[in-house]
Short mmCIF file of the C-alpha atoms (twelve columns), coordinates in Angstrom:
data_MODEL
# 
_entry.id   MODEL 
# 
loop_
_atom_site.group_PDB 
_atom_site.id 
_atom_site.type_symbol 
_atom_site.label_atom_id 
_atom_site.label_alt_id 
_atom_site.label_comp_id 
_atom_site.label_asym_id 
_atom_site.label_seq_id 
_atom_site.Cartn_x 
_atom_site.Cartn_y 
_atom_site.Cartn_z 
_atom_site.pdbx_PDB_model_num 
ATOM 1   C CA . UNK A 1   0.000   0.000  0.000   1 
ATOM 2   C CA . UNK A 2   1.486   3.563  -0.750  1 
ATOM 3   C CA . UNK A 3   2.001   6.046  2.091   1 
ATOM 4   C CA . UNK A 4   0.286   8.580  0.726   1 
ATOM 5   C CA . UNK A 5   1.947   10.789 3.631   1 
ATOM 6   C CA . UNK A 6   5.142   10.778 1.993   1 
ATOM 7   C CA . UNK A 7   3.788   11.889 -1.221  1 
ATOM 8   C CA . UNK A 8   3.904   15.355 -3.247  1 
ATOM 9   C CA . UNK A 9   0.766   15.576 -4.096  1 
ATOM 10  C CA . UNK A 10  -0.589  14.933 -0.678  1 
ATOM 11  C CA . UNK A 11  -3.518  18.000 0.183   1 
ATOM 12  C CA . UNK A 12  -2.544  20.097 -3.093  1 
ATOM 13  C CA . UNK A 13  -5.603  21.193 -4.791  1 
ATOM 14  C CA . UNK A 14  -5.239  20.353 -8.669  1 
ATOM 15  C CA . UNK A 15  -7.525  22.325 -10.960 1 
ATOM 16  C CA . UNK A 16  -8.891  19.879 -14.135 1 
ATOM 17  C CA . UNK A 17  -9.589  22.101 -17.094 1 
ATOM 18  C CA . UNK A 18  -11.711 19.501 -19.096 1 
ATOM 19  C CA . UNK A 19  -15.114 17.290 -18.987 1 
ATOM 20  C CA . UNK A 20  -15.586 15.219 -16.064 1 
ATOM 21  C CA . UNK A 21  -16.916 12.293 -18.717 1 
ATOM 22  C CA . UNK A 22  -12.935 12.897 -19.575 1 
ATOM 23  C CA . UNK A 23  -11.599 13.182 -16.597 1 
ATOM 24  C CA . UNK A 24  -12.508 10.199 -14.583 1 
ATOM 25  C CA . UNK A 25  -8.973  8.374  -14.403 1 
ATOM 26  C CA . UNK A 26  -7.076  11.307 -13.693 1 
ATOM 27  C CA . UNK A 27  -9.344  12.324 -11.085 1 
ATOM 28  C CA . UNK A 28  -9.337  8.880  -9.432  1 
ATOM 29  C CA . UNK A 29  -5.192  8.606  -9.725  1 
ATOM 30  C CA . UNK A 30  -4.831  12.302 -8.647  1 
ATOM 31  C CA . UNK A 31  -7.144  10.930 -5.498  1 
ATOM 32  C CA . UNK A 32  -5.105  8.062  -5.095  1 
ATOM 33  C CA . UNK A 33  -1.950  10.257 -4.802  1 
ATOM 34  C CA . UNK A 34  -3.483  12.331 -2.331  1 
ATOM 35  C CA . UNK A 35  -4.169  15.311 -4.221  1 
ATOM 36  C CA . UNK A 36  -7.717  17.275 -4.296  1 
ATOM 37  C CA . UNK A 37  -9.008  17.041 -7.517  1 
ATOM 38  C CA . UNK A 38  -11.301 20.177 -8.879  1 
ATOM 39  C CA . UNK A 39  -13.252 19.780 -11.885 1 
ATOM 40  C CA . UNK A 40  -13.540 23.120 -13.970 1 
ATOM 41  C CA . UNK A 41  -14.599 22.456 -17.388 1 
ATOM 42  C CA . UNK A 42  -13.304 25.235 -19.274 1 
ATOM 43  C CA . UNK A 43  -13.943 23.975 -22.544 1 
ATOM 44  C CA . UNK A 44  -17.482 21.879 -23.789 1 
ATOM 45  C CA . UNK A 45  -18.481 20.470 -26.686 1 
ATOM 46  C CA . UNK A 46  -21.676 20.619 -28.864 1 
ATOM 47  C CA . UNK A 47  -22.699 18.801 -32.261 1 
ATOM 48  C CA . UNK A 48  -22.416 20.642 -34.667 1 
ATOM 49  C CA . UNK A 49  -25.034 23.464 -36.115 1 
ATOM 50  C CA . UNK A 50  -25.321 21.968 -39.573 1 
ATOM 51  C CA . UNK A 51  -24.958 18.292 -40.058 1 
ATOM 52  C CA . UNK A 52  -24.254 18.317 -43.651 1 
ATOM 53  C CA . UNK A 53  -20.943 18.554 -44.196 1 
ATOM 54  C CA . UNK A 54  -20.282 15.404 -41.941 1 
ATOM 55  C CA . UNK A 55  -22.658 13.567 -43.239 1 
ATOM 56  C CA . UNK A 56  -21.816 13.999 -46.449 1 
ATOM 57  C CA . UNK A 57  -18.335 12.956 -45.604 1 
ATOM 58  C CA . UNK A 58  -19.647 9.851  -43.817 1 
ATOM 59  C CA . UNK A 59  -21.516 8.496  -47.078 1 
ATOM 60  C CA . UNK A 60  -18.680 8.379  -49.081 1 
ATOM 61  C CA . UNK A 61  -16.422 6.763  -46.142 1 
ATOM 62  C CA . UNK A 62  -14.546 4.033  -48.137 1 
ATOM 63  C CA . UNK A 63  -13.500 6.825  -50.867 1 
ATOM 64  C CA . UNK A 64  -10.889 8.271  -48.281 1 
ATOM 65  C CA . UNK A 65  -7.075  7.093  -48.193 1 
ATOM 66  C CA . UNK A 66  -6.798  8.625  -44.561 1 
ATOM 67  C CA . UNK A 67  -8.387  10.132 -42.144 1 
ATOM 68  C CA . UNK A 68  -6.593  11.803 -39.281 1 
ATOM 69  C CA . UNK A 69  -7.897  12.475 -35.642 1 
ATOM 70  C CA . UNK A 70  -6.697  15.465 -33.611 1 
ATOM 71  C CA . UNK A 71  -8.681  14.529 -30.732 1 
ATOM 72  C CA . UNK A 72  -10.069 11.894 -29.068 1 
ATOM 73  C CA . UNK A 73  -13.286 13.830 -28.695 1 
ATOM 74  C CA . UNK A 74  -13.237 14.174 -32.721 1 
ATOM 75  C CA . UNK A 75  -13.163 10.050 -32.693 1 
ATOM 76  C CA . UNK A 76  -16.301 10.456 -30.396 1 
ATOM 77  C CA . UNK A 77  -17.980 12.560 -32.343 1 
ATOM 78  C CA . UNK A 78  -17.466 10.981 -35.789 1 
ATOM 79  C CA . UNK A 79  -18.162 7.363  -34.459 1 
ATOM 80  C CA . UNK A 80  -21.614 8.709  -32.318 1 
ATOM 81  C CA . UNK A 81  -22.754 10.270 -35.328 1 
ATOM 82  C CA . UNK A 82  -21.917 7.353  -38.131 1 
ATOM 83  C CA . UNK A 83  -24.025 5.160  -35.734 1 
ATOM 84  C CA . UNK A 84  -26.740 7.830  -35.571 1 
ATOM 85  C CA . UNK A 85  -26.857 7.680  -39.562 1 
ATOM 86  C CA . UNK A 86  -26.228 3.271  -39.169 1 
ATOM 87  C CA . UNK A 87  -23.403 2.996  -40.726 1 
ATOM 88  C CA . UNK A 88  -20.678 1.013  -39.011 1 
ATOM 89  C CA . UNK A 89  -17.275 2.629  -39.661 1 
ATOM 90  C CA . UNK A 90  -15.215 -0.568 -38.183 1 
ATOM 91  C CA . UNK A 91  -16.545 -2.628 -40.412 1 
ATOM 92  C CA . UNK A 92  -15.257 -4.218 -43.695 1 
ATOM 93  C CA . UNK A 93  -11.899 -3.185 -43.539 1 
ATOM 94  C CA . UNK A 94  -9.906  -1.411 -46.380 1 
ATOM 95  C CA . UNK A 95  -9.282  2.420  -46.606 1 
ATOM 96  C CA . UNK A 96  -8.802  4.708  -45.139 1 
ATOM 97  C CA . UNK A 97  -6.165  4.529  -42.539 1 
ATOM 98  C CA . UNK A 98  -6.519  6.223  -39.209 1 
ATOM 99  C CA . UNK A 99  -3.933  8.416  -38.282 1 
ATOM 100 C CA . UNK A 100 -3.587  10.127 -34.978 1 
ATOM 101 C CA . UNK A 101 -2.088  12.890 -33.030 1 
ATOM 102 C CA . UNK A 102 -1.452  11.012 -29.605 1 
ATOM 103 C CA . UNK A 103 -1.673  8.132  -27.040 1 
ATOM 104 C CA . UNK A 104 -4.958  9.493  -26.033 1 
ATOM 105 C CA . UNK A 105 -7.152  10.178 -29.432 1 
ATOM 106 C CA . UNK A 106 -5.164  6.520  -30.341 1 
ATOM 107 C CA . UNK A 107 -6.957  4.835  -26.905 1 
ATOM 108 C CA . UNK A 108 -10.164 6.355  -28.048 1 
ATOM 109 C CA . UNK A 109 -10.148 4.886  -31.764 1 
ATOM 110 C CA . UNK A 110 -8.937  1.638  -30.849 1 
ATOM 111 C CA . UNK A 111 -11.637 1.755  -28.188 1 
ATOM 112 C CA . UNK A 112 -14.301 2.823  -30.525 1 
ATOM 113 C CA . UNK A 113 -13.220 -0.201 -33.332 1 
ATOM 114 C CA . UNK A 114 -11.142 2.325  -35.543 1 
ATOM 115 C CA . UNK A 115 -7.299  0.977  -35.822 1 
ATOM 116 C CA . UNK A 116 -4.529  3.535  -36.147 1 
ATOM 117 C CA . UNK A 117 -2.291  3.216  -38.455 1 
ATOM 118 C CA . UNK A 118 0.404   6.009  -37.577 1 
ATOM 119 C CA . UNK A 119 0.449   7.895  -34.402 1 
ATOM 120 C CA . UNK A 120 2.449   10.856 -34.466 1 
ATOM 121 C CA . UNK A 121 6.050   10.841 -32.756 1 
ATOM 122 C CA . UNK A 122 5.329   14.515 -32.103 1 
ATOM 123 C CA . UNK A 123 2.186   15.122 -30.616 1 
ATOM 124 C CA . UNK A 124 1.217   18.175 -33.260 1 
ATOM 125 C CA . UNK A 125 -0.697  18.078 -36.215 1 
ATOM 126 C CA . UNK A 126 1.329   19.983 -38.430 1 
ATOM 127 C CA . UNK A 127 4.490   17.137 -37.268 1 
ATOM 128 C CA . UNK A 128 1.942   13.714 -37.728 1 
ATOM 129 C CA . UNK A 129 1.895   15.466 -41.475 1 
ATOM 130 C CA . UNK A 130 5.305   16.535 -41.937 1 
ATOM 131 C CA . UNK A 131 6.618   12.774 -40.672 1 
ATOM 132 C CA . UNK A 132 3.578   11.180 -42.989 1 
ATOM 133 C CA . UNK A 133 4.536   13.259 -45.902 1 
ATOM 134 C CA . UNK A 134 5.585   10.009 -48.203 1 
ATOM 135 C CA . UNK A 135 2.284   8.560  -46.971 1 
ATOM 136 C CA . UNK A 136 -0.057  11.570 -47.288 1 
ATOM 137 C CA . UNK A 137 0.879   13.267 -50.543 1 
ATOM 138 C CA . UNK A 138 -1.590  13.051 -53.261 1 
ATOM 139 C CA . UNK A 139 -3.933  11.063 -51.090 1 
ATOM 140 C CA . UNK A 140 -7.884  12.104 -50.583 1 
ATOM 141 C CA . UNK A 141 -8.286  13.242 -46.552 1 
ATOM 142 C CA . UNK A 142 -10.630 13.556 -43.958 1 
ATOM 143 C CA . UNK A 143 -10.344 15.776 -41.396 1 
ATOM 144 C CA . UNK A 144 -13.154 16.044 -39.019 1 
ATOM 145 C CA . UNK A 145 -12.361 18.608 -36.331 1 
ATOM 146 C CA . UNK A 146 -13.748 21.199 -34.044 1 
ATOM 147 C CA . UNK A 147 -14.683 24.508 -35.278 1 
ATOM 148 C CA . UNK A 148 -12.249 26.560 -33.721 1 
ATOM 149 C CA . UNK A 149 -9.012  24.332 -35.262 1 
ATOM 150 C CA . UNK A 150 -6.010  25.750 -36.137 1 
ATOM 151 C CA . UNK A 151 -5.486  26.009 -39.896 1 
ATOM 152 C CA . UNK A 152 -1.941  24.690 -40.285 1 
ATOM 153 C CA . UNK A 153 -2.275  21.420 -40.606 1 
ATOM 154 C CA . UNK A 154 -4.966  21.701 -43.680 1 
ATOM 155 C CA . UNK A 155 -2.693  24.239 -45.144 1 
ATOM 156 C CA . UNK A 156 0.160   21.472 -44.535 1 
ATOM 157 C CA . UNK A 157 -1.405  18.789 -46.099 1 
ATOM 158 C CA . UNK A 158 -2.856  20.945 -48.964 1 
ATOM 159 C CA . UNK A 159 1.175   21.901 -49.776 1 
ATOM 160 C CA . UNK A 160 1.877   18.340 -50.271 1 
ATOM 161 C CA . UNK A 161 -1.100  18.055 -53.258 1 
ATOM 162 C CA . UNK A 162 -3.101  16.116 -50.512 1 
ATOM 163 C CA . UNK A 163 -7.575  16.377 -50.778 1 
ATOM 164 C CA . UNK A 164 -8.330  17.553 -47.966 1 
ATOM 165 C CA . UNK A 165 -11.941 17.261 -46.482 1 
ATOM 166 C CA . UNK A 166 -12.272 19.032 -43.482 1 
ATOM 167 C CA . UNK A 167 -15.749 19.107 -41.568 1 
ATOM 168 C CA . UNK A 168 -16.717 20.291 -38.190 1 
ATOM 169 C CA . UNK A 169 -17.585 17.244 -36.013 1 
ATOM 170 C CA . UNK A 170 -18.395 19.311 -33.134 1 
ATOM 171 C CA . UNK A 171 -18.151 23.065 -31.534 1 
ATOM 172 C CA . UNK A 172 -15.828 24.352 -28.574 1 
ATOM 173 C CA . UNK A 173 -18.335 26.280 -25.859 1 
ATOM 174 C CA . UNK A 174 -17.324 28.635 -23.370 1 
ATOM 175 C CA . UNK A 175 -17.900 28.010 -19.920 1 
ATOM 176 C CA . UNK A 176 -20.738 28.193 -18.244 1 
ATOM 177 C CA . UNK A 177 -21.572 30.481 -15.760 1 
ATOM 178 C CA . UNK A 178 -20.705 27.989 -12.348 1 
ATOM 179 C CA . UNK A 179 -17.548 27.467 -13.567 1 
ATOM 180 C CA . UNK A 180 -16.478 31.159 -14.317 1 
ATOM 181 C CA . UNK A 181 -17.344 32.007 -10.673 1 
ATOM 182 C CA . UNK A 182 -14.445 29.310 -9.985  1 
ATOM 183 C CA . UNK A 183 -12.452 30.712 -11.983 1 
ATOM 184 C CA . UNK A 184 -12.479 34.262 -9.616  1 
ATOM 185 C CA . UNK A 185 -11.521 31.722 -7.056  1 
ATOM 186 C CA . UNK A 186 -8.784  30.174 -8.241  1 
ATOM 187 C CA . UNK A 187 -7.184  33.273 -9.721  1 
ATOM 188 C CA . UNK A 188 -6.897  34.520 -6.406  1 
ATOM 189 C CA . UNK A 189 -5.108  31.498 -5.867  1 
ATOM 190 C CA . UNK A 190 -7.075  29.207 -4.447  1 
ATOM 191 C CA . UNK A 191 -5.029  26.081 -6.202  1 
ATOM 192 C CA . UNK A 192 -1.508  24.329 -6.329  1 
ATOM 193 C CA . UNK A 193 -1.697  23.197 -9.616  1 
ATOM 194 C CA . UNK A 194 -4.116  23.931 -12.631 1 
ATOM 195 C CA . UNK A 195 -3.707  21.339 -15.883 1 
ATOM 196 C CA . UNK A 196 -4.697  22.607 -19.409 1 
ATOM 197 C CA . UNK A 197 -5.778  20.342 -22.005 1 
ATOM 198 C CA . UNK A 198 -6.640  22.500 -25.392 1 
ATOM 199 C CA . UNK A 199 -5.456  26.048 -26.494 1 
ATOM 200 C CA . UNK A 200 -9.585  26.783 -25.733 1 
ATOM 201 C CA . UNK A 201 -8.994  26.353 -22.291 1 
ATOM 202 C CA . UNK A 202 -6.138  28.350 -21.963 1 
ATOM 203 C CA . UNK A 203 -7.806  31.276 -24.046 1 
ATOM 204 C CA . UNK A 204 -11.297 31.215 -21.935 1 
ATOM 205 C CA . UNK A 205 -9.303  30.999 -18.657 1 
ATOM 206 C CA . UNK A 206 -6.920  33.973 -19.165 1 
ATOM 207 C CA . UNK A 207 -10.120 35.730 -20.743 1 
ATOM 208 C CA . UNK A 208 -12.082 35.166 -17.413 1 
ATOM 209 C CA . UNK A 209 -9.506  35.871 -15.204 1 
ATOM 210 C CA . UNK A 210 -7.417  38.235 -17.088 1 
ATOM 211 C CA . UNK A 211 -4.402  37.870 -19.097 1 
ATOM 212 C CA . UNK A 212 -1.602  40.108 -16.676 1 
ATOM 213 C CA . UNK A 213 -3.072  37.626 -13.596 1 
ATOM 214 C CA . UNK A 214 -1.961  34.544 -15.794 1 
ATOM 215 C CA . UNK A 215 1.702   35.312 -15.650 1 
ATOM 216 C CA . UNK A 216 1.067   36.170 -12.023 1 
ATOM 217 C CA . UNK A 217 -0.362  33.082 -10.981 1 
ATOM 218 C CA . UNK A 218 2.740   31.081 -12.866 1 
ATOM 219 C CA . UNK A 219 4.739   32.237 -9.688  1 
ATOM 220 C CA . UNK A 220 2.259   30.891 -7.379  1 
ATOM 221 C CA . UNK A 221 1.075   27.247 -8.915  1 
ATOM 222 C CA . UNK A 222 1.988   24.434 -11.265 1 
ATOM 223 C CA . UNK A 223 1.074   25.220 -14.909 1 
ATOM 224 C CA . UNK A 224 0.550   21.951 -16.624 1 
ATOM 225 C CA . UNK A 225 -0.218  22.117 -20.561 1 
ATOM 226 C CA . UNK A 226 -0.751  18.787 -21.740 1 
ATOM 227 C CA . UNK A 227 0.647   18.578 -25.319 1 
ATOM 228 C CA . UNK A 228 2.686   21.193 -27.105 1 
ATOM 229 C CA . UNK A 229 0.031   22.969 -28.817 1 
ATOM 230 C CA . UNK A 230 -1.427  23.775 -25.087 1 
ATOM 231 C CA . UNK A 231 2.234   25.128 -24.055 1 
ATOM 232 C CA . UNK A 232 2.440   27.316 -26.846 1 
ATOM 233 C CA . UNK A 233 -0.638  28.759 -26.033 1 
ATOM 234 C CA . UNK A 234 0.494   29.616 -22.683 1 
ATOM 235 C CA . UNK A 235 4.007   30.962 -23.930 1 
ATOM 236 C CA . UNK A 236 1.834   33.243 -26.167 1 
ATOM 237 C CA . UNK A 237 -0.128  34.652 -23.092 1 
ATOM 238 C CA . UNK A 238 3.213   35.194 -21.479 1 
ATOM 239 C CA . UNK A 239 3.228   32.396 -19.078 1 
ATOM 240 C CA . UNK A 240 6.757   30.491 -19.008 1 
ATOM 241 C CA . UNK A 241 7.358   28.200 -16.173 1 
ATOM 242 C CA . UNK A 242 4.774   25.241 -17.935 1 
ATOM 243 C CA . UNK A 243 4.987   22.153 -16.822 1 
ATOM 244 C CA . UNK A 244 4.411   19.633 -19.492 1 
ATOM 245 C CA . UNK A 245 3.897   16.007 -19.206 1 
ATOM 246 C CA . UNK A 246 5.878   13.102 -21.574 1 
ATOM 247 C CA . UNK A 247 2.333   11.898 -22.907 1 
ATOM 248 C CA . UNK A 248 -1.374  12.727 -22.434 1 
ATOM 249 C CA . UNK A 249 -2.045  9.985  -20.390 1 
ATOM 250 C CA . UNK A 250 -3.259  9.992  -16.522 1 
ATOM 251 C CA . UNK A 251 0.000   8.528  -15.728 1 
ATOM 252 C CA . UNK A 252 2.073   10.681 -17.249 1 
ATOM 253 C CA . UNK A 253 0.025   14.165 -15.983 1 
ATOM 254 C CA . UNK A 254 0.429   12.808 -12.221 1 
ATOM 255 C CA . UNK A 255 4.071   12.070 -12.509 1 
ATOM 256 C CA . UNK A 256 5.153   15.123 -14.140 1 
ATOM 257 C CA . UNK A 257 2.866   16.718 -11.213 1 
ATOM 258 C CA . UNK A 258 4.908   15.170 -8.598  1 
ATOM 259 C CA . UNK A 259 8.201   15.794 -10.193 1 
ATOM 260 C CA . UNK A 260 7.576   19.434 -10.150 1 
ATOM 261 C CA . UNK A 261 6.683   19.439 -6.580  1 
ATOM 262 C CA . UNK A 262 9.522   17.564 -5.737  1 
ATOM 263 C CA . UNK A 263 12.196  19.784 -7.455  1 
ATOM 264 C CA . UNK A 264 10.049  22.758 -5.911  1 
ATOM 265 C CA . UNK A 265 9.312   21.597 -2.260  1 
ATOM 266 C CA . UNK A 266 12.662  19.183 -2.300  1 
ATOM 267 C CA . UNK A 267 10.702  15.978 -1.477  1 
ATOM 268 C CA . UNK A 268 13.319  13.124 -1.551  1 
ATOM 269 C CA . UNK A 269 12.777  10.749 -4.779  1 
ATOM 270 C CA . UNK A 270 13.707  8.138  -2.685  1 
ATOM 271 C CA . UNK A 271 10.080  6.193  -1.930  1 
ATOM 272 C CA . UNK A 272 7.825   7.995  -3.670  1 
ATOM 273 C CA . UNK A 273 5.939   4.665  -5.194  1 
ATOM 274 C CA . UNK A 274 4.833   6.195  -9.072  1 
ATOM 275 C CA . UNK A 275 3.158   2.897  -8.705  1 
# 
């Protein structure tokens, strides 16, 4: 049994910045470390306005050489609605391929039936296209994302004579009104450690709480941004002491967690169980 006495995380409340339906591992292994998990959904989703697009994309399925997932909440999305229209996107084999950004949006496909092909070595969009440029060039894409993605990586794949579909499988919301009152809270400090999962989160945050309070608040918690796309976002707001975990995975989020606080606080390494 760990003695959760000797541990880092022991009493340190840990801000979640995403869906509790997303959240439940981490939350139970944060929990498990001793740590007080706080769920502040920053960012929510919502189907998309006009089904069309998607749909449209869905019919012709088997046409595609590739389709690449940003998210795991993209896999979601495209699976929940391809059942919605009856069509069974794991079956019958053959193209496309399923590409992916990361270990998470991988889990999710697999989970869902879909199985990945390539997963990026660099967890960016832009990089799963750059290292798939043999395999992507001249091929016919899907690209289901939300509708606030980035535009590089259809610009990427577009440069290397790739057809590119992209469709909006769902929409980033703001929060809602509970959680901006936590925010106030927690810019006042009332947290050890906050952990960001998309750009969105990071934007609606600093616009709640306000952008100069961001870079004050680096100085008096953990700053976790959970894939590089989520660091740059903070490095853009002027935050720059981020902590940011090897992979997206639960795992991986508590350890670099505990590492910080160990190099801040001097906890000995010496049994800690990352068990």
């Amino acid at each position: 049994m760990v003695d959760t006495t000797r541990l880092p995380l022991v009493g340190k409340r840990v801000v979640i910045t995403r869906a509790a339906l997303h959240s439940s591992e981490l939350h139970e292994k944060l929990k498990t470390r001793g740590a007080i998990p706080i769920l502040l959904p920053l960012v929510s989703f919502a189907p998309p306005e006009d089904f069309t697009p998607i749909d449209a994309a869905l019919l012709k399925w088997k046409q595609f050489d590739w389709v690449i997932f940003t998210s795991a909440f993209a896999v979601t999305a495209l699976v929940t609605r391809s059942t919605k229209l009856g069509r069974n996107l794991a079956k019958g084999g053959a193209p496309p391929s399923i590409a992916v950004v990361g270990p998470a949006t991988r889990e999710q496909a697999e989970k869902l039936g879909l199985p990945v092909e390539y997963m990026a070595q660099t967890h960016l969009g832009v990089s799963l296209a750059k290292e798939m440029e043999d395999r992507l060039r001249g091929k016919r894409i899907l690209l289901p994302r939300s509708d606030r993605a980035n535009p590089d990586l259809p610009s990427t794949l577009q440069a290397m004579d790739a057809t590119v579909t992209e469709v909006v499988a769902y929409r980033t919301l703001r929060p809602t009104d509970a959680d901006q009152a936590k925010v106030a809270g927690i810019a006042r400090g009332e947290a050890d450690a906050i952990l960001f999962f998309s750009p969105s989160a990071v934007n609606h945050f600093a616009e709640l709480a306000g952008r100069d309070r961001l870079k004050v608040l680096q100085n008096r918690m953990i700053m976790a941004a959970i894939g590089p796309v989520t660091a740059r976002a903070l490095r853009e707001l002027g935050v720059q002491r981020i902590v940011t975990p090897a992979e997206s995975t639960a795992d991986a989020v508590v350890a670099a967690l505990e590492s910080s606080l160990i190099r801040h606080a001097g906890y000995p390494v010496i049994g800690i169980d990352r068990k």
